[in-house]
LUMSELUM-413783 format. One record per residue (C-alpha): residue in one letter; chain; x, y, z. Coordinates in pm, 1 decimal. Each point is the difference from the previous one (the first is absolute). Layout:
<node res="a" chain="A" px="X" py="Y" pz="Z"/>
...
//
This chain:
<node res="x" chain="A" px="2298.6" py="822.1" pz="-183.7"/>
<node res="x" chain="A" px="172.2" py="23.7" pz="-317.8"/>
<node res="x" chain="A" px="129.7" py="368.5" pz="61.6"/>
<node res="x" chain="A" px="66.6" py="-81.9" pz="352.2"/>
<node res="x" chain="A" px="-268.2" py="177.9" pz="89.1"/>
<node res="x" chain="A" px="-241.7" py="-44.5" pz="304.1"/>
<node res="x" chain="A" px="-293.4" py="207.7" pz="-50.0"/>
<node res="x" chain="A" px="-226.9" py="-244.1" pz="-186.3"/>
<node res="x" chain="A" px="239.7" py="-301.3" pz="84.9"/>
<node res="x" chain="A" px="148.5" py="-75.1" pz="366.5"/>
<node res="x" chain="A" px="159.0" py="-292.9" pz="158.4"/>
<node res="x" chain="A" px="-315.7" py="-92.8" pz="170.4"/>
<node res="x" chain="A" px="-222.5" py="-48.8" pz="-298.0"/>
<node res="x" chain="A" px="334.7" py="-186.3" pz="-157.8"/>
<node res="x" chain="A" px="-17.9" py="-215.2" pz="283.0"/>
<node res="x" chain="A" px="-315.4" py="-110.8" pz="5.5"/>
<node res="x" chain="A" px="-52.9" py="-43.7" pz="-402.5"/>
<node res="x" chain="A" px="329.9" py="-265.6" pz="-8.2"/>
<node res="x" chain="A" px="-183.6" py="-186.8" pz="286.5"/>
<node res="x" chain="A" px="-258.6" py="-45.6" pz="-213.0"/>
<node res="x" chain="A" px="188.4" py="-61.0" pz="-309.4"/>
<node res="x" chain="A" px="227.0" py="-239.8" pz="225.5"/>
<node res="x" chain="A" px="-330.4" py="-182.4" pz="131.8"/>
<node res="x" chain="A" px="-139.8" py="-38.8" pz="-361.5"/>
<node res="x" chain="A" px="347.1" py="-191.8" pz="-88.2"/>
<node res="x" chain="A" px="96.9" py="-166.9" pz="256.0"/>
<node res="x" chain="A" px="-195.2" py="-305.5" pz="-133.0"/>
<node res="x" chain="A" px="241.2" py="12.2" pz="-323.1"/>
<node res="x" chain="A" px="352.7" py="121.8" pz="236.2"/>
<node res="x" chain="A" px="37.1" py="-110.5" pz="327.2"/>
<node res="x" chain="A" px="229.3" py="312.9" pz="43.7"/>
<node res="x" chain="A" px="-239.0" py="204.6" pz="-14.7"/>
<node res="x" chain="A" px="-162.2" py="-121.6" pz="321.8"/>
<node res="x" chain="A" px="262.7" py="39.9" pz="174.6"/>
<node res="x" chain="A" px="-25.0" py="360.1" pz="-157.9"/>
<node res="x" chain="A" px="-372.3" py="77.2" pz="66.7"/>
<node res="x" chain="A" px="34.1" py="-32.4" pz="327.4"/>
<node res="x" chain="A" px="302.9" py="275.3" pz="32.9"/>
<node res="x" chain="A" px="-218.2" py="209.3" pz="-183.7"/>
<node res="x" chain="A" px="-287.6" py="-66.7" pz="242.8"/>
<node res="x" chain="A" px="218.7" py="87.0" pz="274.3"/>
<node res="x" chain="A" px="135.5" py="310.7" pz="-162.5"/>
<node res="x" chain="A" px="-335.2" py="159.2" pz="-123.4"/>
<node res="x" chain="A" px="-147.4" py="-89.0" pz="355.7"/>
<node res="x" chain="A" px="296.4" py="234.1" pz="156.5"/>
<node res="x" chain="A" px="-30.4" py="285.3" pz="-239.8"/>
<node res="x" chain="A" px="-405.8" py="-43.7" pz="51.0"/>
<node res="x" chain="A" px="24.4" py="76.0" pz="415.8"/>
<node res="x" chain="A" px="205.3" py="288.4" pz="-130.5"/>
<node res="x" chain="A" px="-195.9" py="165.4" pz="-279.6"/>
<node res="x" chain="A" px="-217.7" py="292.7" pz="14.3"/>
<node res="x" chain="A" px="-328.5" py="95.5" pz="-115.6"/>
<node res="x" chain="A" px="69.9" py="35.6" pz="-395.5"/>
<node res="x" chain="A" px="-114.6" py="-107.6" pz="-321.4"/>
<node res="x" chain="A" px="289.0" py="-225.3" pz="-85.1"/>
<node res="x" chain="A" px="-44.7" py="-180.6" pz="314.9"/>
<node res="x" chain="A" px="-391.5" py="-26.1" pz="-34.7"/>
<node res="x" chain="A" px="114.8" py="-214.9" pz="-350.7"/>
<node res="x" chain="A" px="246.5" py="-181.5" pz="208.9"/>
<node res="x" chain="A" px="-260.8" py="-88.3" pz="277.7"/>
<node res="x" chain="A" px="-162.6" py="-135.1" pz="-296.2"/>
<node res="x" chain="A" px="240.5" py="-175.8" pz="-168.6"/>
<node res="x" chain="A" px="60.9" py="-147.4" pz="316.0"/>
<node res="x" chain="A" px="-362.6" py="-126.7" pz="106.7"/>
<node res="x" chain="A" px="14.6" py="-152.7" pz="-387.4"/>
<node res="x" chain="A" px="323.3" py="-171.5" pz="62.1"/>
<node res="x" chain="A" px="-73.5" py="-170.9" pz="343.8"/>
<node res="x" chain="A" px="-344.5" py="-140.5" pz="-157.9"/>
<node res="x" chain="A" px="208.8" py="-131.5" pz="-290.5"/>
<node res="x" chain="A" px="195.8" py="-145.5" pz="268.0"/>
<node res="x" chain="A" px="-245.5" py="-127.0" pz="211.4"/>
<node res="x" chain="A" px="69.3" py="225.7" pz="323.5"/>
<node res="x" chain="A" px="-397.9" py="146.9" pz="8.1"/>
<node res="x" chain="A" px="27.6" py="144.5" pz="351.2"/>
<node res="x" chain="A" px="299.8" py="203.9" pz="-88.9"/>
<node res="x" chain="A" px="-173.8" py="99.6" pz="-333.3"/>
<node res="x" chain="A" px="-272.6" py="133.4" pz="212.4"/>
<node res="x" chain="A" px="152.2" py="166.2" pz="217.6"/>
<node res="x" chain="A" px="203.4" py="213.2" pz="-267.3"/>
<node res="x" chain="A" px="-331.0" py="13.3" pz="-146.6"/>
<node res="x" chain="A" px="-142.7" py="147.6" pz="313.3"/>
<node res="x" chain="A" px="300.7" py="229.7" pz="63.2"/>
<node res="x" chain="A" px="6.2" py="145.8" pz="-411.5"/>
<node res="x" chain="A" px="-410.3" py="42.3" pz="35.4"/>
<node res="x" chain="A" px="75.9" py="237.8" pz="310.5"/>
<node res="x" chain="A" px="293.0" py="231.1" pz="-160.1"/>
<node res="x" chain="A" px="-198.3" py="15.3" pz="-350.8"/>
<node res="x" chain="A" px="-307.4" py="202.9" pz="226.1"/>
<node res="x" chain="A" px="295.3" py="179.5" pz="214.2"/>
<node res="x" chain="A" px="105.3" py="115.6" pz="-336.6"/>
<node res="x" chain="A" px="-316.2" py="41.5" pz="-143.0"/>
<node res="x" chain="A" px="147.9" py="-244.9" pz="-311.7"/>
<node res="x" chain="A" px="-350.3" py="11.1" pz="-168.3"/>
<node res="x" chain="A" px="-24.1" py="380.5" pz="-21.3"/>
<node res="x" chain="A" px="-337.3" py="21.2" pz="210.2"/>
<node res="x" chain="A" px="67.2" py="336.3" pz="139.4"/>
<node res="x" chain="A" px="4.1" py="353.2" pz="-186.0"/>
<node res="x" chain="A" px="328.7" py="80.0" pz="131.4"/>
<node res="x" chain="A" px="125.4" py="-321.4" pz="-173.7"/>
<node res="x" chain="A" px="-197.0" py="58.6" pz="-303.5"/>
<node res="x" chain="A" px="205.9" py="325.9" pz="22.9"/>
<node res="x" chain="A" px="355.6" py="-157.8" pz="42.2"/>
<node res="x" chain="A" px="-70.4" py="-271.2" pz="-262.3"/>
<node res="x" chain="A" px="-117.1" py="273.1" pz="-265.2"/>
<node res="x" chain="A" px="371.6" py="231.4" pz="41.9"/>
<node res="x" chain="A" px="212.6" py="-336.7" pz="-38.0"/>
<node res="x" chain="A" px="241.3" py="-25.8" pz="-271.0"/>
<node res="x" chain="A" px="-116.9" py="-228.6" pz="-295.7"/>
<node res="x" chain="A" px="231.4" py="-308.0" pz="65.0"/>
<node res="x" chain="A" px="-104.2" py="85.0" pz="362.4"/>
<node res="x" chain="A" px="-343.8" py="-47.2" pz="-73.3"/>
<node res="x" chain="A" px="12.6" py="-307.7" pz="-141.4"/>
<node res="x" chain="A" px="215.4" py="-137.4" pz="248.6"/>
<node res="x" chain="A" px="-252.5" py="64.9" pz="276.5"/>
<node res="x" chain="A" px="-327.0" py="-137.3" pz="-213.7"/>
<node res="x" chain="A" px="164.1" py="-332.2" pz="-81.3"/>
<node res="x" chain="A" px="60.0" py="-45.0" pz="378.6"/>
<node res="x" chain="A" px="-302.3" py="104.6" pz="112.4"/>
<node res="x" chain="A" px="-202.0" py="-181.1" pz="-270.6"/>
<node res="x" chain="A" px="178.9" py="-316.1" pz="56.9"/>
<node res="x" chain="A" px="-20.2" py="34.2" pz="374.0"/>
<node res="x" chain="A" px="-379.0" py="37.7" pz="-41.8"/>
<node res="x" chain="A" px="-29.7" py="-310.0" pz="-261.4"/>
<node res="x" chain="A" px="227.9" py="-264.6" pz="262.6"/>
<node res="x" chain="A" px="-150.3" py="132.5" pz="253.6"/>
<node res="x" chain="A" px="-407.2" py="-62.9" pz="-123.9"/>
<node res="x" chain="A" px="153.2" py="-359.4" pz="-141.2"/>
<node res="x" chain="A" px="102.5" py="-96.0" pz="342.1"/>
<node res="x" chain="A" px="-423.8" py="97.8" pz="128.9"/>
<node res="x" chain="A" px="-51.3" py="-215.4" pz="-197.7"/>
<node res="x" chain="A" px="193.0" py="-336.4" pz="57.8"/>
<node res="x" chain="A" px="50.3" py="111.6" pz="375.1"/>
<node res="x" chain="A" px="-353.2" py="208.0" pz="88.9"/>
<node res="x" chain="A" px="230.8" py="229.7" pz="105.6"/>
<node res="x" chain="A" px="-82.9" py="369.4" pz="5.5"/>
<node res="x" chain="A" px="40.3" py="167.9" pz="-339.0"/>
<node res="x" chain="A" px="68.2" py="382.4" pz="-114.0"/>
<node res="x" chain="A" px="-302.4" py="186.7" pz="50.1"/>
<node res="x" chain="A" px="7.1" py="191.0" pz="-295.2"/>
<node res="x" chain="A" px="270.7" py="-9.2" pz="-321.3"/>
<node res="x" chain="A" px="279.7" py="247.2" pz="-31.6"/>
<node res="x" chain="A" px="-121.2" py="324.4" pz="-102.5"/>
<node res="x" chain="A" px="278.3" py="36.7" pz="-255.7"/>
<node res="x" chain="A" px="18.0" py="-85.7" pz="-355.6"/>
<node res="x" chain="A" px="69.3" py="-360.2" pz="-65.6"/>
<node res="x" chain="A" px="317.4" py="-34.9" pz="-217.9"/>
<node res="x" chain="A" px="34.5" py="-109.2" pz="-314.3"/>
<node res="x" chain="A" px="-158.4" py="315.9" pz="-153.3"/>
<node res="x" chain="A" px="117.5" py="309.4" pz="-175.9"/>
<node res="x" chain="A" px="-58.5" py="251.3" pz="327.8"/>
<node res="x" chain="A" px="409.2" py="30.7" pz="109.3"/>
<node res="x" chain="A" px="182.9" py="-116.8" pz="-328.8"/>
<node res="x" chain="A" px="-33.8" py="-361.6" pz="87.4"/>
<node res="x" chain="A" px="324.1" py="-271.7" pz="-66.4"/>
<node res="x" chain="A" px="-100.7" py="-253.5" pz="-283.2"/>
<node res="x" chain="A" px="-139.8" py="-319.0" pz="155.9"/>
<node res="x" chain="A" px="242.6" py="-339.1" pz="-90.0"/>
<node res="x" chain="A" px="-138.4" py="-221.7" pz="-204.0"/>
<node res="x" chain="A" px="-77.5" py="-269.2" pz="218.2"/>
<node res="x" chain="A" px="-215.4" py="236.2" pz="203.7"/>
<node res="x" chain="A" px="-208.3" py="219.8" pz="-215.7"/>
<node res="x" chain="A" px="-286.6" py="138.4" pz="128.9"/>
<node res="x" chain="A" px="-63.1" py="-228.3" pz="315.3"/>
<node res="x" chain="A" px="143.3" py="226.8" pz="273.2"/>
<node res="x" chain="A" px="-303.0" py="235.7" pz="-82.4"/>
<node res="x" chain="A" px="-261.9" py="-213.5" pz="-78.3"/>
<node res="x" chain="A" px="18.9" py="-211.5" pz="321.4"/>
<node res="x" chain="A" px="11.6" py="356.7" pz="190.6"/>
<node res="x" chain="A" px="-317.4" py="8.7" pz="-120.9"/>
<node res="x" chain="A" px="-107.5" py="-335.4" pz="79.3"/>
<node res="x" chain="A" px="107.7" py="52.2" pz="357.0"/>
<node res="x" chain="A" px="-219.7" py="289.7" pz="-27.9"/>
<node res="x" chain="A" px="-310.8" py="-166.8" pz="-136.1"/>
<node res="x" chain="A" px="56.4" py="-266.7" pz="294.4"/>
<node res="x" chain="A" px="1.4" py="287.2" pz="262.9"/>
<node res="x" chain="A" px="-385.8" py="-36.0" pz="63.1"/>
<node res="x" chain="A" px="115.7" py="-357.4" pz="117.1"/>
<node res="x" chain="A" px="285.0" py="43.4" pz="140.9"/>
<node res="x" chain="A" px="-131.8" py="321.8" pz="216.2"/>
<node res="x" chain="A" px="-296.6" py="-92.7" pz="104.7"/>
<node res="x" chain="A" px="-90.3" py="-314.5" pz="-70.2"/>
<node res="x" chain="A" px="249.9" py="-236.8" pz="173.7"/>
<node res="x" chain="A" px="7.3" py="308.5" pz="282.5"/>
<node res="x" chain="A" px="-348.7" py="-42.2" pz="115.2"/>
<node res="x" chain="A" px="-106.5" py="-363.9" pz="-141.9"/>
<node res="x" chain="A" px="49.1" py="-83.5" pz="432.5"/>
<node res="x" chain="A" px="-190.9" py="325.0" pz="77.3"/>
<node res="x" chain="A" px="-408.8" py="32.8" pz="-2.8"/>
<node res="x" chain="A" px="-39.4" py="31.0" pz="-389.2"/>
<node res="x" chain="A" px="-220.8" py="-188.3" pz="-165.4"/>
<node res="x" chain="A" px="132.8" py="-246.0" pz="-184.7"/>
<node res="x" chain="A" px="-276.6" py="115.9" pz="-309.8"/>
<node res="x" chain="A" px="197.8" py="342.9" pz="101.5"/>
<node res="x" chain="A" px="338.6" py="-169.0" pz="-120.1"/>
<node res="x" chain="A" px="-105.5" py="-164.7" pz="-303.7"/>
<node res="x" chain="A" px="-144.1" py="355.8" pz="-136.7"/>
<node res="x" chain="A" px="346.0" py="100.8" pz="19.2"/>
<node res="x" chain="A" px="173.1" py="-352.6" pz="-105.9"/>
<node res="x" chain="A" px="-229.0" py="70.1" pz="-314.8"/>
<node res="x" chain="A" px="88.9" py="344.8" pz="-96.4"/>
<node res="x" chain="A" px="360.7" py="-98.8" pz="4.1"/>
<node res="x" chain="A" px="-38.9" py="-283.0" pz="-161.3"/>
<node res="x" chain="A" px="-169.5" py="192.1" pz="-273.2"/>
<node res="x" chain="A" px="273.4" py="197.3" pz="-29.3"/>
<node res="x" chain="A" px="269.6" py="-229.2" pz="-56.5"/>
<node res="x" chain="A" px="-123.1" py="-148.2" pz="-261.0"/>
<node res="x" chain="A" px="20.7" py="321.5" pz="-168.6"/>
<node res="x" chain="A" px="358.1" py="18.2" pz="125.8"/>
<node res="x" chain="A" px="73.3" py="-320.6" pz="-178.6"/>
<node res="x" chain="A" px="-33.1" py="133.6" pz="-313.9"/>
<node res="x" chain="A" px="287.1" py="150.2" pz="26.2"/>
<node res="x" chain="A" px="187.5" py="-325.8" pz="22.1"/>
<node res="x" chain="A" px="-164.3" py="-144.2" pz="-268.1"/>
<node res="x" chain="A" px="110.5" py="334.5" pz="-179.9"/>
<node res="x" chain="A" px="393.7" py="-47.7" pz="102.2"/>
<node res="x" chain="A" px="9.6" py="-354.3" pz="-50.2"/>
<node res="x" chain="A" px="-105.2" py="-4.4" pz="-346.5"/>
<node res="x" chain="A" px="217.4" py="300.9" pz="-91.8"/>
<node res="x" chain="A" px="320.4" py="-95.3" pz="92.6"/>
<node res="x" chain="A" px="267.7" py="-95.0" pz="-259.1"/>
<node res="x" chain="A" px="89.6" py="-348.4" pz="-21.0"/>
<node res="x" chain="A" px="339.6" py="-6.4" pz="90.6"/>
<node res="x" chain="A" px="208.1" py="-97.5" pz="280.7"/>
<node res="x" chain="A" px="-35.1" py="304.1" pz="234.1"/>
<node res="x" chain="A" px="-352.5" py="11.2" pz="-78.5"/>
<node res="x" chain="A" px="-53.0" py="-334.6" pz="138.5"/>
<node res="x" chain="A" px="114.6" py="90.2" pz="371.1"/>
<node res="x" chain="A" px="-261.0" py="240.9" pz="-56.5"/>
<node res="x" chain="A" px="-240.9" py="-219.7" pz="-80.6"/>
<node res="x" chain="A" px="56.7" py="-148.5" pz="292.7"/>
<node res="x" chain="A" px="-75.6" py="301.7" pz="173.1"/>
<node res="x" chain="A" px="-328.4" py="12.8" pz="-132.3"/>
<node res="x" chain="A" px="-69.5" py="-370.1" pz="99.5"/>
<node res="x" chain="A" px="137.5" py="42.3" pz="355.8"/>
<node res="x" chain="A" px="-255.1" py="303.0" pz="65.8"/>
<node res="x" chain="A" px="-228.9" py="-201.1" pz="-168.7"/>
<node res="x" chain="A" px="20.4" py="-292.3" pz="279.4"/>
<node res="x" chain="A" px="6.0" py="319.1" pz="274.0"/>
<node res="x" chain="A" px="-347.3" py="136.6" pz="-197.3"/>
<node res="x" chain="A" px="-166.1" py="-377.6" pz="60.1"/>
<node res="x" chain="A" px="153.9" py="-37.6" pz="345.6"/>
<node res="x" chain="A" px="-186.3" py="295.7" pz="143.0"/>
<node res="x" chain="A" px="-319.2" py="-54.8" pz="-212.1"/>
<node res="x" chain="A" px="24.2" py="-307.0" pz="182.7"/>
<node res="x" chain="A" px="32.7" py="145.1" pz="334.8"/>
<node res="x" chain="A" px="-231.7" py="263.5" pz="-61.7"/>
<node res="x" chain="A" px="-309.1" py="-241.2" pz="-24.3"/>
<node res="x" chain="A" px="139.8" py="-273.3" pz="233.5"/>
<node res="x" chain="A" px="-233.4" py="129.4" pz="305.3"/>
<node res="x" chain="A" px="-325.8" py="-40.3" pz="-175.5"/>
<node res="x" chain="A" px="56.5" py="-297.4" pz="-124.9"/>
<node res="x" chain="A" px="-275.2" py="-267.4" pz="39.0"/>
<node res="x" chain="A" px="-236.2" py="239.4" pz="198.1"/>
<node res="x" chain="A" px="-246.4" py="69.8" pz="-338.6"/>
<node res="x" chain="A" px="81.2" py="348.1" pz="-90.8"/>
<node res="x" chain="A" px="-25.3" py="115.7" pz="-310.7"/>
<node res="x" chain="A" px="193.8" py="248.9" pz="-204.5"/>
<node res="x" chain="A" px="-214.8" py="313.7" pz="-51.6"/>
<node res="x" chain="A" px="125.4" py="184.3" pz="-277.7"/>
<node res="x" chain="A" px="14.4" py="-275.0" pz="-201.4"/>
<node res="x" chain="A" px="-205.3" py="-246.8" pz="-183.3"/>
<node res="x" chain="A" px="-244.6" py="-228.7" pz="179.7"/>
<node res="x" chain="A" px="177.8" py="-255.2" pz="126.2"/>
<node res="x" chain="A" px="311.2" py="134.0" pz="2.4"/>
<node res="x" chain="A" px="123.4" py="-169.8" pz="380.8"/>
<node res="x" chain="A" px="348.5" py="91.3" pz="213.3"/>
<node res="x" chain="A" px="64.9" py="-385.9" pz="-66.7"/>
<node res="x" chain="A" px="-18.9" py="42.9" pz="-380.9"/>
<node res="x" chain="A" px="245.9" py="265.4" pz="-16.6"/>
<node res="x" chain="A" px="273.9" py="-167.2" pz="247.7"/>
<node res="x" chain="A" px="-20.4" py="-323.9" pz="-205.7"/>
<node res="x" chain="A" px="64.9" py="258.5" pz="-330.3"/>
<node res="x" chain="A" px="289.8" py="143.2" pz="167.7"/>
<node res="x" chain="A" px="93.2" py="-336.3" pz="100.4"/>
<node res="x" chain="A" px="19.4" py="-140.4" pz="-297.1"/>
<node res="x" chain="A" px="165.7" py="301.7" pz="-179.3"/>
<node res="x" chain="A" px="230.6" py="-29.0" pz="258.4"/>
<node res="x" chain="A" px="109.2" py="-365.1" pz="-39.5"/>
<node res="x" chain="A" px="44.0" py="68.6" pz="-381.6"/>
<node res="x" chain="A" px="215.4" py="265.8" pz="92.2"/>
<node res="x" chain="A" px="233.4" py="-211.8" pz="179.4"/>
<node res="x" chain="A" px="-42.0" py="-264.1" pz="-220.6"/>
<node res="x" chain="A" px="165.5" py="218.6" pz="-281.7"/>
<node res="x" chain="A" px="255.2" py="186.7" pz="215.6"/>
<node res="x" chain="A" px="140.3" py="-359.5" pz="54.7"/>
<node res="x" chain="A" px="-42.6" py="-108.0" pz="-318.2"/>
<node res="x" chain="A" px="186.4" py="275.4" pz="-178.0"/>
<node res="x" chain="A" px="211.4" py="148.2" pz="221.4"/>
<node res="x" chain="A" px="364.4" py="37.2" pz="-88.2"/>
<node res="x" chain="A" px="193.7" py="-252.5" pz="236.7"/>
<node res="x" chain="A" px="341.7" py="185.3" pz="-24.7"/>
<node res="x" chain="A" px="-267.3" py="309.8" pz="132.5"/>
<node res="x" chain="A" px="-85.0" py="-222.3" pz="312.9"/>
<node res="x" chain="A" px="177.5" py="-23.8" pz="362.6"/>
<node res="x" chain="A" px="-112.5" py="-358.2" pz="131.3"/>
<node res="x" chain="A" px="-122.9" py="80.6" pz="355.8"/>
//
């Protein structure tokens, strides 16, 4: 946008990121609802208009994000629906050889520019299975997830570190779930069936928390590092929220947790998670930086 250039910025995705910027502030300037709702209007337009790209895939989702902020969930669905649909017209997640093909002779900036939109696609996307039980991405993008050194990768700001590639891989770890799980819960699996696989990726995200733990106690104390702290408490809350969800369903029926020691109960681990996760909140409020915050 900068250059006045459209190929990884257009007026759509402009559009819909200062409706959700306007929605955010409209609680501290009443000029910018006046605003938000222009912009609504305008992305809305240019969305009827668009064709099946990448740029408009992150504006369908910028979109979807926007109208929840705002409290419009049918509209957020339905771009939901619509960006689902053109990601598997454009095979977004690189399922297909012939894709495989076309992402592997892209330039480097290229490159990158497709894998943050399709891994970001694939991590809203399996977030809203799980708050919604709506149908998730079958599988994850078969494409590097950024923040590596495979296409000479931009330096991450310091307020965001290493979180755009370590909750691709949550998103990935909750796949299981998201997949299967919440797809055929209402079909004829057993519900012992479920909980094998509620186990497994439970199991696995506690490994995946490490790497919190890791970040958290790494980062410099200093005032960019502490939006990035944040970072690392906010995926915290979204780590507890789905452990949460993930054993919900057996709760009270007198399973037990296989894999692990006797006694070890769905219950005991959602109250764990529960607790963790009313700590975390705890602190976020405690310490967060009010000049930082956007009352809502």
């Amino acid at each position: 946008m900068v250059f006045r250039s459209s190929k990884y910025c257009y007026p759509l995705l402009f559009a819909a990121l200062m409706y959700k910027a306007c929605t955010l502030y409209h609680a501290v300037d009443s000029a910018a609802r006046v605003l938000k709702n222009k912009f609504l209007v305008e992305a809305t337009c240019l969305w009827q208009i668009s064709t099946d790209s990448l740029i408009t895939i992150a504006s369908g989702i910028m979109l979807c994000r926007a109208c929840l902020v705002d409290g419009r969930d049918e509209r957020a669905a339905s771009f939901s629906v619509q960006t689902i649909a053109m990601a598997d017209r454009l095979d977004l997640a690189c399922h297909y050889p012939a894709s495989v093909t076309r992402f592997r002779n892209l330039s480097p900036a290229d490159a990158r520019f497709h894998a943050y939109i399709a891994w970001g696609h694939f991590a809203f996307h399996s977030k809203r299975s799980i708050a919604y039980t709506d149908p998730a991405p079958e599988y994850a993008p078969n494409c590097p997830i950024p923040g590596g050194d495979w296409t000479q990768p931009v330096a991450q700001p310091p307020y965001a570190g290493e979180m755009s590639a370590i909750m691709a891989n949550f998103w990935t770890v909750m796949l299981p779930a998201c997949s299967y799980y919440y797809l055929v819960r209402s079909r004829s699996f057993a519900q012992a069936q479920l909980l094998v696989i509620a186990e497994m990726v439970y199991k696995t995200l506690l490994d995946w928390s490490k790497s919190l733990d890791t970040i958290a106690a790494s980062a410099p104390r200093s005032d960019l590092a502490f939006h990035h702290l944040a970072n690392c408490r906010s995926s915290s809350i979204c780590l507890h929220v789905s452990i949460m969800d993930l054993f919900r369903p057996f709760l009270g029926l007198g399973y037990n947790l296989a894999s692990f020691s006797a006694g070890t109960v769905p219950e005991s681990v959602f109250m764990a998670s529960l607790t963790q996760l009313k700590q975390t909140v705890l602190t976020v409020h405690t310490t967060s930086r009010t000049e930082w915050q956007i009352p809502m």
